[in-house]
N, C-alpha and C positions, 0 to 999 in steps of 0.2 A: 581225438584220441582213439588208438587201436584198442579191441576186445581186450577182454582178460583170458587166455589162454592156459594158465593153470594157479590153482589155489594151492597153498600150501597153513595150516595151523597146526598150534604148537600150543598145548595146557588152555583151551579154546573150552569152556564150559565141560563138555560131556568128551568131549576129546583130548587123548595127552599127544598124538602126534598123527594129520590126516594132510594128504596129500591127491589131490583130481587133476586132470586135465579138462578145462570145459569148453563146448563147443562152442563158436563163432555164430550159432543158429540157436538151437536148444538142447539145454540140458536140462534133465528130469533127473532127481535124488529121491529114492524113495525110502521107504523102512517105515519101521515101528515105531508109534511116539516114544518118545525119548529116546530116539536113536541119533539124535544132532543135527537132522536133515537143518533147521531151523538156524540154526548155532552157526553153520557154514553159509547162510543169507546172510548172517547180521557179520558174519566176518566180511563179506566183498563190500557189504555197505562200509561198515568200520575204516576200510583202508580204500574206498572212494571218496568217501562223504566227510571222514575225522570224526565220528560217533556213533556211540548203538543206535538203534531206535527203539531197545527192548531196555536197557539199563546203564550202570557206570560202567566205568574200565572195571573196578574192582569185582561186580558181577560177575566179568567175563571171566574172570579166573578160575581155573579150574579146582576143585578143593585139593586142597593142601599144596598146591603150587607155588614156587616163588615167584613168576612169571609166565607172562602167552608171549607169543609172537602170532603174525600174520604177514605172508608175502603173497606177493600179486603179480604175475609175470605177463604183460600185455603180449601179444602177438607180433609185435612191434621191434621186440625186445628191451622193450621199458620194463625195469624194477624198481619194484615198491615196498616197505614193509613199512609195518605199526608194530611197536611191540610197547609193553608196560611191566614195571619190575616194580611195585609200593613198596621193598624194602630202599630202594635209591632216595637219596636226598633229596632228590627234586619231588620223586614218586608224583609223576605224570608219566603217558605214555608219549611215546615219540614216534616219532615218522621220520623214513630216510625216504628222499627221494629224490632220483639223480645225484646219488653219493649226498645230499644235500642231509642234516639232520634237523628239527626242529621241533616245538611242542605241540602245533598245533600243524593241521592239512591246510596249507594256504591258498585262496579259491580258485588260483589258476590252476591249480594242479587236484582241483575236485573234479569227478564224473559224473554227471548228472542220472540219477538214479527215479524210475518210478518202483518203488515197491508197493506192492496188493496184498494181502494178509486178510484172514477172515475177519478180523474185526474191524474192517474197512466196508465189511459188508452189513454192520452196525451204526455205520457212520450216522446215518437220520434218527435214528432214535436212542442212541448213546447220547451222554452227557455235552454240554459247551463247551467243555474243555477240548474233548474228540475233535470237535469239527475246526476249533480255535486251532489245535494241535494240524490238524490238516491244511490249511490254509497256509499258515505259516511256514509249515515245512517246505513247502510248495513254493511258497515267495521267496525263501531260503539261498535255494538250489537257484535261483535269477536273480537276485540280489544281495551277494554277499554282506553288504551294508543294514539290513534289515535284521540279520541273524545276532549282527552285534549288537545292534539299537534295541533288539528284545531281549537279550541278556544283560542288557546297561537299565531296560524299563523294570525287570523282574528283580533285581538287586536294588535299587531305589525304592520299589514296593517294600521288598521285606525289610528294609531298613524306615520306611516311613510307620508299617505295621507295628515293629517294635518299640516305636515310641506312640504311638497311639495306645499301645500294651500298658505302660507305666501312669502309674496316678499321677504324677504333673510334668506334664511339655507344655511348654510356653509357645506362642504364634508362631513366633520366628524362626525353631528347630524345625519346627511340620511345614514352613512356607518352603524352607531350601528342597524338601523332598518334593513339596507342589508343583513349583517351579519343574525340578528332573523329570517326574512324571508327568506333565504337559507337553514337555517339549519332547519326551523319548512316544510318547502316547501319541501324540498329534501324527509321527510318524507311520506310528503303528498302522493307524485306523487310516491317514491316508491310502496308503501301501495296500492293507486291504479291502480298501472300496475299490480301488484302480483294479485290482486283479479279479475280485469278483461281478467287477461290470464286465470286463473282459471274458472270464467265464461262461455269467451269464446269456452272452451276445451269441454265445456257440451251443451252449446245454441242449439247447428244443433240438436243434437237429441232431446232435450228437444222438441222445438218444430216439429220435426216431429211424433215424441209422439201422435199431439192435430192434425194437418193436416195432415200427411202423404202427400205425392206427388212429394218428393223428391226435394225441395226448398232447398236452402245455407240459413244460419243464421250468421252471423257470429257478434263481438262487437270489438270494440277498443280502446282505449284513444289516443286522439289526438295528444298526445304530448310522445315523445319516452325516456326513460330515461338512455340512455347508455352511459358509461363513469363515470366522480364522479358528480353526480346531482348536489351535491350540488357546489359545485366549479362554472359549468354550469349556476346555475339559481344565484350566486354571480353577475356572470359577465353579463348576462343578465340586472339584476337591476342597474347595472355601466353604462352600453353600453346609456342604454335609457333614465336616468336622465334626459336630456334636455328636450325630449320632453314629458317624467312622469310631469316636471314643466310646460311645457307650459300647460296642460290638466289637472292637479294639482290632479290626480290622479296617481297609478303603474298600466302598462299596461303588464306587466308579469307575469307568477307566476300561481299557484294552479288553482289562485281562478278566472285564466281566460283561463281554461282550457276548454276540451266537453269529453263525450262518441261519438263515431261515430256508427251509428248501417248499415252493409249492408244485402241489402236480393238481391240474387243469383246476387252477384258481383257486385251491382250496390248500392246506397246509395238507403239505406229504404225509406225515405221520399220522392222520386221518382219514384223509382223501386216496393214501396209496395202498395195493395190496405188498405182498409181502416179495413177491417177484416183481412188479412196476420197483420197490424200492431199490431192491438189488440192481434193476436194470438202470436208474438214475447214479448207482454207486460206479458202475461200469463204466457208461457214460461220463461222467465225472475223471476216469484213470485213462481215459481215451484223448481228453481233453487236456488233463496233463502231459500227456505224452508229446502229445501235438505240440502246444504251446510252446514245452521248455524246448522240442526239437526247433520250434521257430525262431525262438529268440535265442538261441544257444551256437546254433548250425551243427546242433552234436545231438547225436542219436541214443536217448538215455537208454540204460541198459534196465532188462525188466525184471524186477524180482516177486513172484507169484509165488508166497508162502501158503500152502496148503487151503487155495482156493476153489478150486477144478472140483473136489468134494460137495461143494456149496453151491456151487452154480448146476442149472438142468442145461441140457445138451445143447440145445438151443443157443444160452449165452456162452457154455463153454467154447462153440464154434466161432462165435461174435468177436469175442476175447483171443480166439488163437487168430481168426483172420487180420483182427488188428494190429496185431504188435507182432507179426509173422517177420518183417522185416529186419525185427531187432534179436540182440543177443539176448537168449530168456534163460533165464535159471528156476526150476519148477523142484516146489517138493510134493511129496505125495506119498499115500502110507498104498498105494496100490500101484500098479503098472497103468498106465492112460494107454486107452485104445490104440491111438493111431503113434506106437510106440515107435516101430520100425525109420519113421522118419525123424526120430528123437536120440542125441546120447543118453542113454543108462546106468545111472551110479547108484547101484543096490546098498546101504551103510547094512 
């Protein structure tokens, strides 16, 4: 798939009507927080990907708008738009593409995106959810079948939850959800043991790549999947019933899972300083990049929300030399040095 050659939004959070041409190489948007620089990343995601990574459709809305839109004009002369109207019947957003109209972005017609954002530079010592949320997104983008199986696993959670909620369910109501939750789970944890052996096969060099010094890197899931998973996390769901009811939540499962990161054999978050951590995060979006370009044959486009602040010179160069080849979209509340070889859209 060609670049995206110009952005167009319409009642877009901080925006009632914003239109750029962006560059095939890099563009840089800079301004003042809460100037929308942010607003117009999560728009190219929105109508690549078919969702925020910050909120709902209804967030997006501007206050007191009936509606946004978002179009996307590849270089190509491919056109794209998303737009969402919650007063309509359906009140979903829709997607036109290739005159085609539909509720959701169908995966052949997704772009594969790495976005970077500062709170990715949190990612080891932020919550499991963080790094669960990471993974997944990641397997996501290469497996369309994954993204459905985790919103079929999380819909059966919260319905097995709420009968755990109520003073009496009977075996047999909580077995049918045991049952979806094995079978959607089994998925899960496969999927992410596969991707993070994969990961971790590449991590140590990757980041010795950015430091050199001869550090270990290494990544792992917490939780080990050998034997028939799904049978495993069956019984698991049985074993614990009693006290899933007293806590009236499931204390097993996917979705209480972690990534483990260590650096030279010892757990990161201990063993690493606070630059080593950042450089494993880098590492990490370098990796991505590679990958989804390997198994995709498509050159995900880069979204660096107001990173370049966070990082020392050192990885800001690391970071520009690697993903130099792709189309970047950068925000920033200053001008970046090496400006003159950059497009600049001042908001």
């Amino acid at each position: 798939m060609a670049v995206v050659k110009k952005l167009s939004v319409q009642n877009i959070r901080s925006h009632d009507s914003f239109t750029t041409d962006l560059s095939p190489t890099v563009t840089v948007l800079t301004g003042k927080n809460g100037s929308g620089k942010t607003s117009l990343i999560e728009a190219i995601y929105v109508a690549l990907q078919g969702s925020s990574f910050k909120g709902s459709d209804s967030e997006l809305l501007r206050k007191d708008s009936p509606w946004w839109r978002i179009d996307v004009l590849f270089d190509d002369g491919a056109k794209r738009t998303a737009k969402f109207e919650p007063e309509r019947p359906a009140g979903r957003k829709q997607f036109v593409v290739d005159d085609k109209t539909s509720y959701r972005l169908m995966p052949k017609n997704k772009h594969p995106i790495v976005l970077f954002d500062p709170d990715d530079l949190r990612l080891l010592n932020g919550s499991p959810a963080r790094r669960r949320q990471f993974i997944d997104r990641f397997i996501s983008q290469l497996d369309p079948s994954y993204a459905t199986t985790l919103h079929k696993y999380e819909r059966a959670l919260k319905q097995r939850n709420n009968l755990l909620k109520k003073p009496f369910t009977n075996h047999d109501e909580l077995f049918v959800w045991n049952i979806a939750l094995s079978e959607y789970g089994a998925y899960i944890i496969e999927q992410r043991t596969l991707f993070i052996e994969q990961i971790n096969s590449k991590l140590n060099a990757a980041y010795d790549d950015i430091a050199g010094g001869g550090d270990t890197v290494s990544v792992h899931y917490s939780h080990t999947s050998i034997g028939d998973v799904k049978q495993k996390l069956l019984s698991e769901l049985h074993h614990h019933t009693d006290r899933d009811r007293q806590f009236g939540s499931t204390s097993v499962g996917p979705h209480r899972h972690d990534v483990i990161f260590h650096f030279n054999n010892t757990p990161a978050l201990s063993g690493a300083s606070r630059g080593e951590v950042r450089t494993i995060v880098l590492a990490l979006k370098f990796l991505e990049v590679a990958i989804i370009e390997q198994i995709t044959n498509i050159k995900p486009i880069i979204l660096l929300d107001d990173v370049f602040s966070e990082l020392d010179e050192s990885r800001q160069k690391a970071l520009s030399d690697r993903v130099r080849e792709h189309q970047i979209v950068i925000t920033s509340t200053h001008v970046l040095s090496n400006n003159k070889k950059y497009k600049h859209i001042k908001l």
